[in-house]
mmCIF file as Biopython writes it, N, C-alpha, C and O atoms, coordinates in Angstrom:
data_model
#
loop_
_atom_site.group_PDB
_atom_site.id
_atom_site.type_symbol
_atom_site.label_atom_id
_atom_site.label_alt_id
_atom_site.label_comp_id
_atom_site.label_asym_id
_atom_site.label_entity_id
_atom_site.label_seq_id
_atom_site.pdbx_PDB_ins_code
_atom_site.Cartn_x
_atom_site.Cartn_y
_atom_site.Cartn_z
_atom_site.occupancy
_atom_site.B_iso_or_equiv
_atom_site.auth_seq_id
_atom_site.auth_asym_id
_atom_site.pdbx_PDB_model_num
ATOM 1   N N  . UNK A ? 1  ? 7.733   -34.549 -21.941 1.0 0.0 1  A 1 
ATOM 2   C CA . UNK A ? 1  ? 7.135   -33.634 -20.986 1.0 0.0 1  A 1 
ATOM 3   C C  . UNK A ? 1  ? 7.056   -34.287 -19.597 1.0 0.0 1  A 1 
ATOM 4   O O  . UNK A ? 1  ? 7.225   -33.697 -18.530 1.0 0.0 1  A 1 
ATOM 5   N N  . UNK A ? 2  ? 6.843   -35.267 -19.723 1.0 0.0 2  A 1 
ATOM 6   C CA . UNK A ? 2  ? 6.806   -36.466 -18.088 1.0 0.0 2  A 1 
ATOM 7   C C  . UNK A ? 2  ? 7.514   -36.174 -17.495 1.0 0.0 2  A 1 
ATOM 8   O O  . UNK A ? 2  ? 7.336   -35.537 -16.457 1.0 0.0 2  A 1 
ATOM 9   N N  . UNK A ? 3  ? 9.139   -36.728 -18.180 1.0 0.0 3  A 1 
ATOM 10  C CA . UNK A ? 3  ? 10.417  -36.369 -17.676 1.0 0.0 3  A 1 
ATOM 11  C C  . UNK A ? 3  ? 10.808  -35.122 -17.440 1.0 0.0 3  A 1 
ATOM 12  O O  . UNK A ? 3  ? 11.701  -34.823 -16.647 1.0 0.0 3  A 1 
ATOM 13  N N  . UNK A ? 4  ? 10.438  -34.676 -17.827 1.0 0.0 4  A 1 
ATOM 14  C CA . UNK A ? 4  ? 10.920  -32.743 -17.094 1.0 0.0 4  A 1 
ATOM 15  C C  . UNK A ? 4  ? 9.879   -32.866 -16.083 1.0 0.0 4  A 1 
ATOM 16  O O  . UNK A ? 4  ? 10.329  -32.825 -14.938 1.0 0.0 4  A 1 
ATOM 17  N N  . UNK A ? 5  ? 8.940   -32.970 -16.152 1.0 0.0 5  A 1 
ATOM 18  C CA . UNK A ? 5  ? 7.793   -32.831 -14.323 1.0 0.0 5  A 1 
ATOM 19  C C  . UNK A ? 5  ? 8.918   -33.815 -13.464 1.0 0.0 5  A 1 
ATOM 20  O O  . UNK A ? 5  ? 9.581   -33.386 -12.520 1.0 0.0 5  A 1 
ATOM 21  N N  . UNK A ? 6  ? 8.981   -35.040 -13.921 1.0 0.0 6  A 1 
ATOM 22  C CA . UNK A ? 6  ? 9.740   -35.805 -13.027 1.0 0.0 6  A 1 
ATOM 23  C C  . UNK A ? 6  ? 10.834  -35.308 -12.189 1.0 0.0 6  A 1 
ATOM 24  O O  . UNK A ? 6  ? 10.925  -35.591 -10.994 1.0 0.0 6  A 1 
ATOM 25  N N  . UNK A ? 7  ? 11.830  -34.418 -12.949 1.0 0.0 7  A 1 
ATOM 26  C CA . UNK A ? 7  ? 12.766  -34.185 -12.881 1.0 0.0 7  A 1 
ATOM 27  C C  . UNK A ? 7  ? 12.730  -32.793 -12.019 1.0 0.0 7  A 1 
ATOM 28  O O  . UNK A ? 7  ? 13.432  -32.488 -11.055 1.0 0.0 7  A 1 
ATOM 29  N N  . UNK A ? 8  ? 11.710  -32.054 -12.654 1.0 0.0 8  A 1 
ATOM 30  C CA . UNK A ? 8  ? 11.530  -30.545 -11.846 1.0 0.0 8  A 1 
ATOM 31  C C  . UNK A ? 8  ? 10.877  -31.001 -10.476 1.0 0.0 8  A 1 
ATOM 32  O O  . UNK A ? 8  ? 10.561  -30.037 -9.779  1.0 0.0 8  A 1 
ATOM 33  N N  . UNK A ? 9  ? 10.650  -32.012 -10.027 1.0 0.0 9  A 1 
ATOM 34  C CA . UNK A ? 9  ? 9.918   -32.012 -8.731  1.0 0.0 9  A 1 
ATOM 35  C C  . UNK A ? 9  ? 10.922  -32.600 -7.626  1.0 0.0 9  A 1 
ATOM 36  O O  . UNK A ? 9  ? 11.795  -33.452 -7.794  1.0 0.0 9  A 1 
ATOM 37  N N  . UNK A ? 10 ? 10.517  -31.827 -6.288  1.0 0.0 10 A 1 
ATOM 38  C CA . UNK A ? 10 ? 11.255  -32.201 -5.256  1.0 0.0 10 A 1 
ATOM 39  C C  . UNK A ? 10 ? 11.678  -33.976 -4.630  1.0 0.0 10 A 1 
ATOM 40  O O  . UNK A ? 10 ? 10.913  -34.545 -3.852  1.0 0.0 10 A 1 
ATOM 41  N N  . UNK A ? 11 ? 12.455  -34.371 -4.928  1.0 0.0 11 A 1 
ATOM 42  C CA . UNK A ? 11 ? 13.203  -35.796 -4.043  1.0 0.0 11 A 1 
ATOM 43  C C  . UNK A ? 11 ? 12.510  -36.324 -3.427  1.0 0.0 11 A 1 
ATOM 44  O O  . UNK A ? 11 ? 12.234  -37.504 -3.643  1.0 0.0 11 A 1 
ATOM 45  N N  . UNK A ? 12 ? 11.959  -35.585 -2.389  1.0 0.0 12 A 1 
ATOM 46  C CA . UNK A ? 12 ? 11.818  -36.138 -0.888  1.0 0.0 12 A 1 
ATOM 47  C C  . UNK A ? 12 ? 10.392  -35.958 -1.132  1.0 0.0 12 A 1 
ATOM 48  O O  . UNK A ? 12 ? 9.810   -36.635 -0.284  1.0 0.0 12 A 1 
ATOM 49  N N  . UNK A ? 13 ? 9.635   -35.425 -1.813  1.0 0.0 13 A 1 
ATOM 50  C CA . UNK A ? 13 ? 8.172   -35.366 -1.995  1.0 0.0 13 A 1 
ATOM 51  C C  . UNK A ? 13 ? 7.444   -34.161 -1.494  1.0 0.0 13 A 1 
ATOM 52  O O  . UNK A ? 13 ? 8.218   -33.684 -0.665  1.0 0.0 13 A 1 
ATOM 53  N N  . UNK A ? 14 ? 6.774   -33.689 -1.526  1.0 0.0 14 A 1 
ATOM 54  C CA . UNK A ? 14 ? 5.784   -32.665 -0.761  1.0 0.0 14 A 1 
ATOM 55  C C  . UNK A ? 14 ? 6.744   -32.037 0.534   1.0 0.0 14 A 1 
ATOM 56  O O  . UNK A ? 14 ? 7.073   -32.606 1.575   1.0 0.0 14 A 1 
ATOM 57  N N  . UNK A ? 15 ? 7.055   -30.663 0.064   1.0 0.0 15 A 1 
ATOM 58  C CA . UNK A ? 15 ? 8.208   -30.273 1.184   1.0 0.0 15 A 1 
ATOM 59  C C  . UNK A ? 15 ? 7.316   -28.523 1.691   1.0 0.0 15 A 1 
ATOM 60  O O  . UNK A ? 15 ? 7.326   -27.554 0.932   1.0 0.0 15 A 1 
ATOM 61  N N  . UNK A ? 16 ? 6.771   -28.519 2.814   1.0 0.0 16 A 1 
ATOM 62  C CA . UNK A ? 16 ? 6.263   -27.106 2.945   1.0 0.0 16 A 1 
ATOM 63  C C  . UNK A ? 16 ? 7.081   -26.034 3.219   1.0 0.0 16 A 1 
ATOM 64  O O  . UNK A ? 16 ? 7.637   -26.252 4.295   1.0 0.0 16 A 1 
ATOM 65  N N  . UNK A ? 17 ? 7.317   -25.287 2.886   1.0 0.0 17 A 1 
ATOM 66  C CA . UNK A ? 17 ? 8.175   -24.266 2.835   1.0 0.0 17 A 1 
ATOM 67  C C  . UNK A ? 17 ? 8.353   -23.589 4.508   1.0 0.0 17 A 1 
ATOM 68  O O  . UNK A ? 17 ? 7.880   -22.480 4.758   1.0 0.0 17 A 1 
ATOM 69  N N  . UNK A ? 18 ? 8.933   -24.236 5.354   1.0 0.0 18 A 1 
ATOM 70  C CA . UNK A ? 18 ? 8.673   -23.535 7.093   1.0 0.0 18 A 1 
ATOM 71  C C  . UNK A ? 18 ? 9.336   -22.242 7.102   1.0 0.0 18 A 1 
ATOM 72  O O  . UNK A ? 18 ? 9.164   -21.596 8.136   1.0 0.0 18 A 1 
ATOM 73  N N  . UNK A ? 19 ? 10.121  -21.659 6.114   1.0 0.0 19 A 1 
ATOM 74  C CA . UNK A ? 19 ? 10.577  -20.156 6.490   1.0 0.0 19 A 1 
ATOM 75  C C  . UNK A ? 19 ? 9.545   -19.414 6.027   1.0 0.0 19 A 1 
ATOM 76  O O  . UNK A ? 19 ? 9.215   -18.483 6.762   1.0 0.0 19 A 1 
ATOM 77  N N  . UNK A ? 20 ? 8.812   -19.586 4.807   1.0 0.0 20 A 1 
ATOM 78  C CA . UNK A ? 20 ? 7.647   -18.902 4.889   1.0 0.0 20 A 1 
ATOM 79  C C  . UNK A ? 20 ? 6.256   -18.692 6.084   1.0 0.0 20 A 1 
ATOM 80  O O  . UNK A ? 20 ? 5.546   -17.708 6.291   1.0 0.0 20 A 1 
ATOM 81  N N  . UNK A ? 21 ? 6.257   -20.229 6.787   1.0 0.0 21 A 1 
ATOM 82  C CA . UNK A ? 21 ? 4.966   -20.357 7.562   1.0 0.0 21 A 1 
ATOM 83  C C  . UNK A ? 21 ? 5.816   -19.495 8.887   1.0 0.0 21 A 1 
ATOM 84  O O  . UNK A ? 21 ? 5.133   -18.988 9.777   1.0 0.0 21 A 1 
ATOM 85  N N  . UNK A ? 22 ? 7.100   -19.404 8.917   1.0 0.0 22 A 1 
ATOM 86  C CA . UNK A ? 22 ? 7.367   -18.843 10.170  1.0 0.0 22 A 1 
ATOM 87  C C  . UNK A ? 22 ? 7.285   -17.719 9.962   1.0 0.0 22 A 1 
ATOM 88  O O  . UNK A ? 22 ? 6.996   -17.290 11.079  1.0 0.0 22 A 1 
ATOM 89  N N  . UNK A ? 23 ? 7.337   -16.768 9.222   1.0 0.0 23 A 1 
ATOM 90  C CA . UNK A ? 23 ? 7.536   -15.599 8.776   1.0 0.0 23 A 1 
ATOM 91  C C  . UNK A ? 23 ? 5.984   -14.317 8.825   1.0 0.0 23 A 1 
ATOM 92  O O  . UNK A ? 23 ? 5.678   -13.135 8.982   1.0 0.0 23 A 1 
ATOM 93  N N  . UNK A ? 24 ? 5.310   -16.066 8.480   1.0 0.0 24 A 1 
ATOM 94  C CA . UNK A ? 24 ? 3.734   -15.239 8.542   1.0 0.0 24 A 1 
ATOM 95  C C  . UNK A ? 24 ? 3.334   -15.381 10.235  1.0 0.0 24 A 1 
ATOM 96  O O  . UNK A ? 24 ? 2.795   -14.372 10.688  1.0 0.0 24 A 1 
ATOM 97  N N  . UNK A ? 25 ? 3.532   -16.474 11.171  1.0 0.0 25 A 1 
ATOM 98  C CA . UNK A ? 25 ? 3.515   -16.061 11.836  1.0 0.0 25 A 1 
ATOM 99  C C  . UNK A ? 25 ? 4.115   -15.420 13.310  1.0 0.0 25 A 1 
ATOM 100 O O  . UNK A ? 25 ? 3.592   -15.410 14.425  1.0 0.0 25 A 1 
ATOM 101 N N  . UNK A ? 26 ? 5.065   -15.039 12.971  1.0 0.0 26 A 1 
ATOM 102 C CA . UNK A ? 26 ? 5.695   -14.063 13.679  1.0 0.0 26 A 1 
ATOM 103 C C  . UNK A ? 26 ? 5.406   -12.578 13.403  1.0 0.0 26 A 1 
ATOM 104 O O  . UNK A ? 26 ? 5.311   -11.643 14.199  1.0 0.0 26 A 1 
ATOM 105 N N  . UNK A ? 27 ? 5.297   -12.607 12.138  1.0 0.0 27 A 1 
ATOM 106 C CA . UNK A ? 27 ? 4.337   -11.756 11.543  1.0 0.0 27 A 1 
ATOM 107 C C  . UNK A ? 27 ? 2.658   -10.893 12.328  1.0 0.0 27 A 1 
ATOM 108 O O  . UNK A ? 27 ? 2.310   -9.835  12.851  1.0 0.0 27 A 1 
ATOM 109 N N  . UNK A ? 28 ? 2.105   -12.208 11.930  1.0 0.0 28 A 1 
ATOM 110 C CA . UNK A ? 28 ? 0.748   -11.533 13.085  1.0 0.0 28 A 1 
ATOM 111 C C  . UNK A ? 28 ? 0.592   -11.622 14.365  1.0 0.0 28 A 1 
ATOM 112 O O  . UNK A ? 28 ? -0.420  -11.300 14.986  1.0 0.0 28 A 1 
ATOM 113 N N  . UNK A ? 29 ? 1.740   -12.128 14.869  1.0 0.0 29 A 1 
ATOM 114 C CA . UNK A ? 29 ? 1.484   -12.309 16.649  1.0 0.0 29 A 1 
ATOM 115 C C  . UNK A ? 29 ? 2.888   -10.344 16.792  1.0 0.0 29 A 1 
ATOM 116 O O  . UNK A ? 29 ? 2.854   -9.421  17.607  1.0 0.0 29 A 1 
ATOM 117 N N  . UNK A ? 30 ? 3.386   -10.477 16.143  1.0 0.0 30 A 1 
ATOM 118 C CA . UNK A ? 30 ? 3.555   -8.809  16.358  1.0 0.0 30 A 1 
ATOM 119 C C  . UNK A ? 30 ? 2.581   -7.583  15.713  1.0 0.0 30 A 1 
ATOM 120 O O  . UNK A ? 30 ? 2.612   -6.398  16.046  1.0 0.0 30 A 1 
ATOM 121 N N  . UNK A ? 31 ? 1.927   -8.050  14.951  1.0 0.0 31 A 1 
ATOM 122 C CA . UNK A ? 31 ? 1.204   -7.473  14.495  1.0 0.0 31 A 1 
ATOM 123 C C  . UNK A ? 31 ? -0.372  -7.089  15.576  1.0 0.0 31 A 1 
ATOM 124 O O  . UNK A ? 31 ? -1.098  -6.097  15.640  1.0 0.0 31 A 1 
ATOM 125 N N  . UNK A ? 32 ? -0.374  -8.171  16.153  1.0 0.0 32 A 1 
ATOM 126 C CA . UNK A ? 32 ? -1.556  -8.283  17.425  1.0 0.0 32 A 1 
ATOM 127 C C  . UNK A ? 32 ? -1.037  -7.994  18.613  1.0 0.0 32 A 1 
ATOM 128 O O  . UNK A ? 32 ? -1.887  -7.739  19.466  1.0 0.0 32 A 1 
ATOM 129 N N  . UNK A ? 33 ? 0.177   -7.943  18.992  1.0 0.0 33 A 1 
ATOM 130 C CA . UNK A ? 33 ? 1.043   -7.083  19.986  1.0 0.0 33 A 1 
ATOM 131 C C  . UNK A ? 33 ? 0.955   -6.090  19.822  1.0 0.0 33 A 1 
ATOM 132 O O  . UNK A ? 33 ? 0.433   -5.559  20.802  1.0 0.0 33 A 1 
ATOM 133 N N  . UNK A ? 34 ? 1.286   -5.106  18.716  1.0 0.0 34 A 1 
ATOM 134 C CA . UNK A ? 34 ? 1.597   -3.918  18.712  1.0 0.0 34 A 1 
ATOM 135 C C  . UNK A ? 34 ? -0.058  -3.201  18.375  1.0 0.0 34 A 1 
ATOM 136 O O  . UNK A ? 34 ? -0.284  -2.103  18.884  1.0 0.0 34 A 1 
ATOM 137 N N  . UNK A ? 35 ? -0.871  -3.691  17.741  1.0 0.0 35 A 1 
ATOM 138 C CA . UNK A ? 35 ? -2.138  -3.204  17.534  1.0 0.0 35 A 1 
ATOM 139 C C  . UNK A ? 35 ? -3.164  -3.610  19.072  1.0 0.0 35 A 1 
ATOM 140 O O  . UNK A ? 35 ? -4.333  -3.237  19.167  1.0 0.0 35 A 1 
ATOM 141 N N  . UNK A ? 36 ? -2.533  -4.322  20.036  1.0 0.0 36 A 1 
ATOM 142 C CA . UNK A ? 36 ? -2.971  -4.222  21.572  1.0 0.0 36 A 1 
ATOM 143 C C  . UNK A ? 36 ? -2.862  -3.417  22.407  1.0 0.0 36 A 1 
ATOM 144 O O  . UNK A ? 36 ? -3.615  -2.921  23.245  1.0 0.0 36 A 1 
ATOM 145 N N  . UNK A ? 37 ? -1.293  -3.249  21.971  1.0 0.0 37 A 1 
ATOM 146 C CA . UNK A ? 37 ? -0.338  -1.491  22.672  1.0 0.0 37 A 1 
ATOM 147 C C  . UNK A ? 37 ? -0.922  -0.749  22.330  1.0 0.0 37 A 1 
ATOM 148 O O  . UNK A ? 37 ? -1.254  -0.028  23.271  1.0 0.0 37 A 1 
ATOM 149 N N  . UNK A ? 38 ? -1.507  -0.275  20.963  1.0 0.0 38 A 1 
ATOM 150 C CA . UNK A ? 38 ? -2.108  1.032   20.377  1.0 0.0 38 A 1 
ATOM 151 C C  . UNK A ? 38 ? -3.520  0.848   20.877  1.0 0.0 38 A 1 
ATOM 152 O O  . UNK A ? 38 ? -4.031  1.968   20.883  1.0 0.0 38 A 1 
ATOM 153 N N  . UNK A ? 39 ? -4.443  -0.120  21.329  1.0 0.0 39 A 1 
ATOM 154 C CA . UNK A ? 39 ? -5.754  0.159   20.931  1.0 0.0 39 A 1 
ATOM 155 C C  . UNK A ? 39 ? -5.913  0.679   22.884  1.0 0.0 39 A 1 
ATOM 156 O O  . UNK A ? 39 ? -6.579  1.591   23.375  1.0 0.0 39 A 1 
ATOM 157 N N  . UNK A ? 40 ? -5.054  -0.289  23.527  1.0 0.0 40 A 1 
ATOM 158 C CA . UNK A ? 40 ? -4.915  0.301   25.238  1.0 0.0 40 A 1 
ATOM 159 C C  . UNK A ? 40 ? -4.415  1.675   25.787  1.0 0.0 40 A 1 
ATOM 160 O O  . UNK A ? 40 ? -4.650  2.214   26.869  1.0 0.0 40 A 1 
ATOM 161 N N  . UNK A ? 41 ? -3.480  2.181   24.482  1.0 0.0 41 A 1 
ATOM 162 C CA . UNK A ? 41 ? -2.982  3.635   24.738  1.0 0.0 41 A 1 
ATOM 163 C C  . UNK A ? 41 ? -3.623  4.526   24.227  1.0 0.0 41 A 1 
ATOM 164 O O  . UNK A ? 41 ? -3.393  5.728   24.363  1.0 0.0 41 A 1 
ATOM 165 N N  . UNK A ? 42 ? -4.698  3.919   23.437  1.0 0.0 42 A 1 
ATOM 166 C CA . UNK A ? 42 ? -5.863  5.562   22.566  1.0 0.0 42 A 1 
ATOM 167 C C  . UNK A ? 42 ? -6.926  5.473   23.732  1.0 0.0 42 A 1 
ATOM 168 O O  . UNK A ? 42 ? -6.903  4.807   24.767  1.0 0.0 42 A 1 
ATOM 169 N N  . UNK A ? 43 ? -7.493  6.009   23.431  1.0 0.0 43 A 1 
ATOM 170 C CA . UNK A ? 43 ? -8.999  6.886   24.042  1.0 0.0 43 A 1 
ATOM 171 C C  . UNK A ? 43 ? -9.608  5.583   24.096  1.0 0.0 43 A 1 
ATOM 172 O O  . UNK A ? 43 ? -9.721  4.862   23.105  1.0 0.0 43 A 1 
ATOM 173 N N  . UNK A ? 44 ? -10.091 5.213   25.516  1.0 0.0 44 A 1 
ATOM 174 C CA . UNK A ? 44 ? -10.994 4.396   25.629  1.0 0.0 44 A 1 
ATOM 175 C C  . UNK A ? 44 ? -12.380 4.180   24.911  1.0 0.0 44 A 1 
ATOM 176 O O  . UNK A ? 44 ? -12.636 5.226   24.315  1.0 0.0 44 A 1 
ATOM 177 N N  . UNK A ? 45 ? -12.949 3.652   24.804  1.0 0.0 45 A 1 
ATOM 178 C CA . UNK A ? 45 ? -14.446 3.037   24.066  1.0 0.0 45 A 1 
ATOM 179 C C  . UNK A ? 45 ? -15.305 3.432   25.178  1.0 0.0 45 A 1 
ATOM 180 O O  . UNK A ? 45 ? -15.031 3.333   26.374  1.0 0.0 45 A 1 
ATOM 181 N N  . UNK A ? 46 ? -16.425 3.913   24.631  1.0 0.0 46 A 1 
ATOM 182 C CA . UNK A ? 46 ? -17.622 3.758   25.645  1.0 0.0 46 A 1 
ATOM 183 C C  . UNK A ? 46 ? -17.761 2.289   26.444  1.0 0.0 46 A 1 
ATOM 184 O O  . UNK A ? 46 ? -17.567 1.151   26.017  1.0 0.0 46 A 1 
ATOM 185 N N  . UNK A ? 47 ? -18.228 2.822   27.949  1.0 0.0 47 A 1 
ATOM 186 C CA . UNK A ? 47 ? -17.712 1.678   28.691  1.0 0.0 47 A 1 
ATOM 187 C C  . UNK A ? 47 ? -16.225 1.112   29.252  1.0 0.0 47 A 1 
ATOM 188 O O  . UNK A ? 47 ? -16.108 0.546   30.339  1.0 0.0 47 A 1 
ATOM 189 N N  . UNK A ? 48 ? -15.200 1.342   28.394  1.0 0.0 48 A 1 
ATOM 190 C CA . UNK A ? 48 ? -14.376 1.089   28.801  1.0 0.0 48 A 1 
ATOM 191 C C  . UNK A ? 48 ? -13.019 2.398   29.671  1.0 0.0 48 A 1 
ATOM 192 O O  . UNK A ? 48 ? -11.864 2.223   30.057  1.0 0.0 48 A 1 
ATOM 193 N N  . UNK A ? 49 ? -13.882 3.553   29.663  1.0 0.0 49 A 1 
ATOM 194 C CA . UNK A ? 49 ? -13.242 4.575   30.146  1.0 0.0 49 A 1 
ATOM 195 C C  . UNK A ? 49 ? -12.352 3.860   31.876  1.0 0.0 49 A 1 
ATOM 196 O O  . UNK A ? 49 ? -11.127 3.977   31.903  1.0 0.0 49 A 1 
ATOM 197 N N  . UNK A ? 50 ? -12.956 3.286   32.968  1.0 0.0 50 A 1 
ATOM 198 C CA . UNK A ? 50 ? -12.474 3.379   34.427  1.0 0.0 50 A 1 
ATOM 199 C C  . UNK A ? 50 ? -11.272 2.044   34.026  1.0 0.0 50 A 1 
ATOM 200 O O  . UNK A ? 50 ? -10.138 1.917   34.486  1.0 0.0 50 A 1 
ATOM 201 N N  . UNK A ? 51 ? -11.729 1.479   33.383  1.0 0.0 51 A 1 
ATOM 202 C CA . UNK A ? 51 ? -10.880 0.007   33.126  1.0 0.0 51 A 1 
ATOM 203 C C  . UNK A ? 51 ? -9.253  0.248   33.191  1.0 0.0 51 A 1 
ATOM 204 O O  . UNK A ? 51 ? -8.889  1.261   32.593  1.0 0.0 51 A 1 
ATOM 205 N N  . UNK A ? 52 ? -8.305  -0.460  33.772  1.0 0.0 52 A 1 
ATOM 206 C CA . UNK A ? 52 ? -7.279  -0.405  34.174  1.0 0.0 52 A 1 
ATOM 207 C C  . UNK A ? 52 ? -6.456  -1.261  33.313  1.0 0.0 52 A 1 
ATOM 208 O O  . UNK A ? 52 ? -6.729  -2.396  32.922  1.0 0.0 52 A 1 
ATOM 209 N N  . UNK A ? 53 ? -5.252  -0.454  33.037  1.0 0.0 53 A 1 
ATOM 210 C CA . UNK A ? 53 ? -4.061  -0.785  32.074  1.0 0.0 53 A 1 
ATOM 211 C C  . UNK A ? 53 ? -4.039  -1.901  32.615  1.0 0.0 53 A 1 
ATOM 212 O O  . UNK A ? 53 ? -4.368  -1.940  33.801  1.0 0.0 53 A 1 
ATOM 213 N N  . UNK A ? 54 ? -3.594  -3.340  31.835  1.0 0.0 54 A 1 
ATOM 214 C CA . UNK A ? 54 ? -3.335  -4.438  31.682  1.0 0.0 54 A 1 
ATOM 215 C C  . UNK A ? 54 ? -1.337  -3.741  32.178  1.0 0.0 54 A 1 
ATOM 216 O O  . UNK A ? 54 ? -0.846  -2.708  31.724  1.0 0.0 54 A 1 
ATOM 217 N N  . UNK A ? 55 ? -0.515  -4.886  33.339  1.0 0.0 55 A 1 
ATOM 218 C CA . UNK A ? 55 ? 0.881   -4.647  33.418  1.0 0.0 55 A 1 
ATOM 219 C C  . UNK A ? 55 ? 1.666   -5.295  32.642  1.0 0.0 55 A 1 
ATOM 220 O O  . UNK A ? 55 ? 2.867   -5.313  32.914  1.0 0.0 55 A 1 
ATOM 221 N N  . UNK A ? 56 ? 1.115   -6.054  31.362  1.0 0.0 56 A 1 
ATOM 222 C CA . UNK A ? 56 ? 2.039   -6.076  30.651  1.0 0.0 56 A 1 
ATOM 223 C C  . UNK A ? 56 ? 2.342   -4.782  29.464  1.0 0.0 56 A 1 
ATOM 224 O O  . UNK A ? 56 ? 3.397   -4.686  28.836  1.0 0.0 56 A 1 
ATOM 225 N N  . UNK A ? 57 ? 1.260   -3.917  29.343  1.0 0.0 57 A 1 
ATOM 226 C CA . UNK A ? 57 ? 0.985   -2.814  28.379  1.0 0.0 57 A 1 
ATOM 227 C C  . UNK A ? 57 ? 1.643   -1.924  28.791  1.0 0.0 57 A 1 
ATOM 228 O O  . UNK A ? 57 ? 1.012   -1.433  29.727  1.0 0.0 57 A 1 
ATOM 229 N N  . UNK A ? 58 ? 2.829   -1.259  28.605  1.0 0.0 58 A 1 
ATOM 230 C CA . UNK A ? 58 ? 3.503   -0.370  28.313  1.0 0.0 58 A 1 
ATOM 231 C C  . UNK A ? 58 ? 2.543   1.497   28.051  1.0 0.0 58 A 1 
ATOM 232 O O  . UNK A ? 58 ? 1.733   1.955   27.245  1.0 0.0 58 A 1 
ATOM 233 N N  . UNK A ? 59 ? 3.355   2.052   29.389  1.0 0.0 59 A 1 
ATOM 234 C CA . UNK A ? 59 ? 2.424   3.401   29.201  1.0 0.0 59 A 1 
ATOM 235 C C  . UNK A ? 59 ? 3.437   4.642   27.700  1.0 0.0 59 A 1 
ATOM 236 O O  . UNK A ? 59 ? 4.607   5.015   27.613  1.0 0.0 59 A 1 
ATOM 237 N N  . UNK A ? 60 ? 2.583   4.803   27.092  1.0 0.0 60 A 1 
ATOM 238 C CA . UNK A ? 60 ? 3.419   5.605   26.154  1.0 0.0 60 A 1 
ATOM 239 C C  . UNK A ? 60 ? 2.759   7.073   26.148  1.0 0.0 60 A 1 
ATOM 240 O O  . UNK A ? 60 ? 1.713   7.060   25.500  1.0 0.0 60 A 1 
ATOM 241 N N  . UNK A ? 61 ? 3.126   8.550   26.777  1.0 0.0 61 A 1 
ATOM 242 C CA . UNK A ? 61 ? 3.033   9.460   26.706  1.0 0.0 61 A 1 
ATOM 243 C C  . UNK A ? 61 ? 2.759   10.161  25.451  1.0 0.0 61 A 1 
ATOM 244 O O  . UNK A ? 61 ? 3.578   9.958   24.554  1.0 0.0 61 A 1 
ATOM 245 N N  . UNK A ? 62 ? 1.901   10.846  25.229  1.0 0.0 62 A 1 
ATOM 246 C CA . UNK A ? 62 ? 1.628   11.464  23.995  1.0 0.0 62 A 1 
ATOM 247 C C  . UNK A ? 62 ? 2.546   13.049  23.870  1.0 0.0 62 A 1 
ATOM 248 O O  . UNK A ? 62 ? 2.365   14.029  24.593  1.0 0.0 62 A 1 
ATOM 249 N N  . UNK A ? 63 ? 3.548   12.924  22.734  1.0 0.0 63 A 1 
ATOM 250 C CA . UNK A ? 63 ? 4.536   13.746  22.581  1.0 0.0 63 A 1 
ATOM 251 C C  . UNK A ? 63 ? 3.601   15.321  22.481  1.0 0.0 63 A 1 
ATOM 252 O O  . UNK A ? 63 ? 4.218   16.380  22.597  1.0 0.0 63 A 1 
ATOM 253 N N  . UNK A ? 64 ? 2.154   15.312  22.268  1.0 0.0 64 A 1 
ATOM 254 C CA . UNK A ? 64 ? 1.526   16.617  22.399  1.0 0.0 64 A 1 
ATOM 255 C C  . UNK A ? 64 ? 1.721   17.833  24.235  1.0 0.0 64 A 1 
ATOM 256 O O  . UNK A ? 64 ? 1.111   17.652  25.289  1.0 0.0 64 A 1 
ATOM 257 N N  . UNK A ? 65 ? 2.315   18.459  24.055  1.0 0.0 65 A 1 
ATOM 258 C CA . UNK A ? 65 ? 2.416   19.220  25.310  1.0 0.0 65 A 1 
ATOM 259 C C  . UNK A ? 65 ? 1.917   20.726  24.670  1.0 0.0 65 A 1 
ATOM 260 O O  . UNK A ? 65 ? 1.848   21.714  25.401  1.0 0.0 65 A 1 
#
């Protein structure tokens, strides 16, 4: 049983998996982009009605006419 752990384990020792850690975060930094876009293009919050679009935020028209 030793020899099979021995054998099933990685060479080089403790290897973290970086396509996963990149994946998660690219993941939530679009995820916090696009939920920034949405929360600046809905209906302001009490208090925050006069407050002025940030120029990196993208104006998106509401397809309701």
């Amino acid at each position: 049983m030793l020899l099979f752990l021995q054998m099933t384990a990685a060479p080089d020792g403790n290897h973290f998996p970086l396509a996963f850690t990149l994946v998660y975060v690219v993941g939530f930094v679009a995820a916090v982009t696009i939920g920034s876009i949405a929360w600046y293009n809905s209906k302001r919050p009490a208090g925050w009605e006069n407050k002025e679009r940030p120029d990196f935020v993208p104006k998106v028209d509401p397809e309701d006419k």
